[in-house]
FIKE-783270 format. One line per 4 residues: number of its first residue (from 1); their letters; for each residue x, y, z of C-alpha. Coordinates in steps of 0.25 Angstrom, whole numbers, plus 5000, padded with zeros to 4 digits. Layout:
REM FIKE-783270
NUM = A = X,Y,Z  ...
This chain:
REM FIKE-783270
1 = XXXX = 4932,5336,5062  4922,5327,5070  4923,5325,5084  4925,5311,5090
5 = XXXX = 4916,5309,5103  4919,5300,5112  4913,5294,5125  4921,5290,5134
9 = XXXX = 4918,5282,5149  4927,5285,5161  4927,5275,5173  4935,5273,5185
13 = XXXX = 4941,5260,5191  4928,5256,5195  4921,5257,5183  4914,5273,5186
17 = XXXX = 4913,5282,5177  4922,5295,5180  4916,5310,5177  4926,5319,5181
21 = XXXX = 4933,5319,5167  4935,5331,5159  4941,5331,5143  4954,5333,5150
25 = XXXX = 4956,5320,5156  4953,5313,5141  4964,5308,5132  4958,5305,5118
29 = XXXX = 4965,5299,5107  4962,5293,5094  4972,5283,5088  4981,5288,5097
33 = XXXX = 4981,5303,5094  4977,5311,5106  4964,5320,5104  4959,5334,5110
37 = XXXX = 4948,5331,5115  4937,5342,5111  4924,5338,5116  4921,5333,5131
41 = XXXX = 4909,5330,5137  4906,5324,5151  4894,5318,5157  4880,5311,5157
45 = XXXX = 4876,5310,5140  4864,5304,5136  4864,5292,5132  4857,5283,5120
49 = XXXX = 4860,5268,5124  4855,5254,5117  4855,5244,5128  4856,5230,5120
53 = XXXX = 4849,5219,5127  4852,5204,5124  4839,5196,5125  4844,5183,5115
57 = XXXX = 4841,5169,5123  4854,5167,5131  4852,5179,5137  4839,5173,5143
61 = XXXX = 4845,5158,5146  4853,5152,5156  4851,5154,5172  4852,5168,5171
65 = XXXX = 4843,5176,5162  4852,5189,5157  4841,5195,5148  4833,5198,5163
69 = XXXX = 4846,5205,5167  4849,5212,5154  4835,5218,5153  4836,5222,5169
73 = XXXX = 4850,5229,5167  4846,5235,5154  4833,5241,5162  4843,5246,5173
77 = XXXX = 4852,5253,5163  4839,5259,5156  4836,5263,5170  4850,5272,5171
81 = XXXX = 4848,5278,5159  4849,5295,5161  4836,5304,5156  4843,5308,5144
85 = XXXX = 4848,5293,5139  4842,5285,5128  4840,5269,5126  4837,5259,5117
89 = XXXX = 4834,5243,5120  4839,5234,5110  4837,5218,5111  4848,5209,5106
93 = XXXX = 4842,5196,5101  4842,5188,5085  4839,5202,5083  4843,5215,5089
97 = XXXX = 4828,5224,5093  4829,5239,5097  4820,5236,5108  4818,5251,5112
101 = XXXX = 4823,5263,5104  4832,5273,5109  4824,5281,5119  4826,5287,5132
105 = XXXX = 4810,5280,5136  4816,5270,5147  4804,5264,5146  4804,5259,5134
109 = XXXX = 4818,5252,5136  4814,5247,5148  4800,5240,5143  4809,5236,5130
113 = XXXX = 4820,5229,5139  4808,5222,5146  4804,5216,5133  4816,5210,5129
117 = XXXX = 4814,5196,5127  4826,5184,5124  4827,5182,5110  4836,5177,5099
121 = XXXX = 4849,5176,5100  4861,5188,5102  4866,5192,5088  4876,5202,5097
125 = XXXX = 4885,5209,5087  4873,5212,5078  4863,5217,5091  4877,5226,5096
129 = XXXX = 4878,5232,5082  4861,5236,5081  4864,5241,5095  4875,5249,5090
133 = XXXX = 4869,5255,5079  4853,5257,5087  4861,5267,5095  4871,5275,5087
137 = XXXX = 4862,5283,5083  4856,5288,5095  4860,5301,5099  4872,5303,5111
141 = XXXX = 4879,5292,5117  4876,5279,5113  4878,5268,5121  4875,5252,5119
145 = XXXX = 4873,5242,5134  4871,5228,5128  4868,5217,5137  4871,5203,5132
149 = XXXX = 4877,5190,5133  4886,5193,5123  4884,5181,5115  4883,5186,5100
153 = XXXX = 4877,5176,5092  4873,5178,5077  4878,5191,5074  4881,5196,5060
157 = XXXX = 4892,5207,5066  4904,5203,5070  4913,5208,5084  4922,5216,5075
161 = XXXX = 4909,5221,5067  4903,5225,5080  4915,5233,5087  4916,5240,5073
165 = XXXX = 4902,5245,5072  4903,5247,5089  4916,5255,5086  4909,5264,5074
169 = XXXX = 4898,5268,5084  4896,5279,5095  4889,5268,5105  4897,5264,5118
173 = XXXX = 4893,5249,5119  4892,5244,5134  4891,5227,5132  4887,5219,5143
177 = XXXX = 4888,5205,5143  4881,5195,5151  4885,5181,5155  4897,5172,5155
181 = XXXX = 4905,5179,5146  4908,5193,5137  4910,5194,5123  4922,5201,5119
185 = XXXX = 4914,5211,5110  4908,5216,5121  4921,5223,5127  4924,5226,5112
189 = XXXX = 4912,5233,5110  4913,5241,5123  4928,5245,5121  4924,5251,5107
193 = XXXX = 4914,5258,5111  4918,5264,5124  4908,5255,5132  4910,5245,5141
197 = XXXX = 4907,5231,5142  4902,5223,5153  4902,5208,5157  4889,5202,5166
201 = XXXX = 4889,5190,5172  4879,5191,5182  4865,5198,5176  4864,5204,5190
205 = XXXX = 4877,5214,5186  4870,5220,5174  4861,5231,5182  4873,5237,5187
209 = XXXX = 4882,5235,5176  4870,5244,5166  4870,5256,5178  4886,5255,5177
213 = XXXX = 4884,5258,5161  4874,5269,5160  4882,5276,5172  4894,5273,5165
217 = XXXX = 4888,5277,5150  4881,5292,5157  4894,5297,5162  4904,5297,5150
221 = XXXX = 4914,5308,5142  4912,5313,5128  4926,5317,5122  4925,5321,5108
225 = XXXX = 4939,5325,5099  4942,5330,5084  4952,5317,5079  4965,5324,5079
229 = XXXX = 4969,5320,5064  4962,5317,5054  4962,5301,5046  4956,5293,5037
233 = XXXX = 4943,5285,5042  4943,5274,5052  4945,5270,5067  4950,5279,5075
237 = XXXX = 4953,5275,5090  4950,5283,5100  4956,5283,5115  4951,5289,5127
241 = XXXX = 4959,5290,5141  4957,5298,5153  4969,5305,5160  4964,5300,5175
245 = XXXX = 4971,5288,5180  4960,5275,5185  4949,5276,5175  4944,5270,5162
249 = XXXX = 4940,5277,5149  4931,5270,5139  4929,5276,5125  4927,5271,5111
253 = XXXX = 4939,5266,5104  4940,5273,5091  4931,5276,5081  4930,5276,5065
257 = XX = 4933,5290,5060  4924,5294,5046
């Protein structure tokens, strides 16, 4: 039987993640059946990541111009990346552009994030999905940052079409939305997932929040288990808890069983 494998974050109260953890201290269960846990794994893994960079013309307009910070933060989270790590630079705009391949040349993402220009506007739904899909088949853990307004605008995909293809993949999605508000998907797409979503006012917070995420996404567990019974293809939700009281466990939801 194939094993499930789920990643799974841990954090205290103040949002740190917690590495003392062994596969006892993990309760699995899937649609509400407990599972034995069979494989466990803790610690740094490398990581492939797609960090999605917005560069449509309201990210360039008003007082404050967000595209500036984006392409800073997204150079500082570069800039934290680990020896054995790999990542890829996509530009959102009318059109989604792999601006750098998967790679672990830094330079490279750093002279493509510098080129970024504004342009177009931000079909979101379809650039989240393009993302999705550019990074599934790297090797490892695969993880998406996408920095935006998160203004869709255009898109052929729907939310429900999105969450869908999100919740098919292996890719934990970390959104961060910039500005006034936050749109709903974007806590959607991180709960999916087992990622986490974030909400910026102040471009001057993004720096610090992109450290907070490549620490958060080089210290996680790996918790694989063999489906306790058997069942005809479809979803299969998935439920991870720690037996330690004051901390907070993020994991993919479920998953759709072939």
């Amino acid at each position: 039987m194939n094993l499930v494998e789920v990643y799974a974050t841990v954090t205290d109260e103040r949002g740190e993640p917690i590495g003392d953890l062994s596969a006892a201290d993990f309760r699995v269960a899937e649609d509400g059946i407990p599972q034995m846990v069979s494989a466990f794994a803790a610690g740094e893994f490398p990581l492939s990541v797609a960090i999605g960079v917005d560069r449509s013309f309201s990210m360039a307009s008003g007082k404050v111009d967000r595209l500036s910070a984006v392409k800073n933060a997204a150079r500082t989270f570069v800039g934290a990346l680990r020896a054995g790590d790999q990542v890829m630079v996509i530009a959102v705009g009318s059109e989604t552009e792999v601006a750098a391949p998967l790679s672990a040349d830094r330079a490279a993402a750093l002279a493509a994030i510098d080129r970024i220009e504004p342009w177009g506007t931000t079909p979101l739904y379809d650039a989240t999905v393009r993302a999705i899909d550019a990074i599934q088949s790297a090797k490892g853990r695969r993880a998406l940052v996408l920095l935006s307004d998160g203004v869709d605008r255009y898109s052929d995909t729907q939310p429900a079409a999105l969450l869908d293809r999100a919740r098919r993949s292996d890719v934990l999605a970390y959104p961060i939305a910039i500005g006034r508000t936050r749109a709903p998907i974007f806590a959607e797409l991180a709960a999916a997932t087992g990622g986490r979503s974030f909400f910026v006012k102040d471009p001057r917070e993004l720096p610090a929040e992109m450290t907070a995420i490549a620490r958060e996404l080089h210290f996680q567990y790996l918790l694989g288990y063999a489906p306790a019974r058997g069942g005809e293809q479809g979803w299969r939700s998935i439920d991870v808890t720690v037996n330690r009281p004051g901390v907070r466990v993020r994991a993919r939801d479920g998953y759709f069983s072939r």
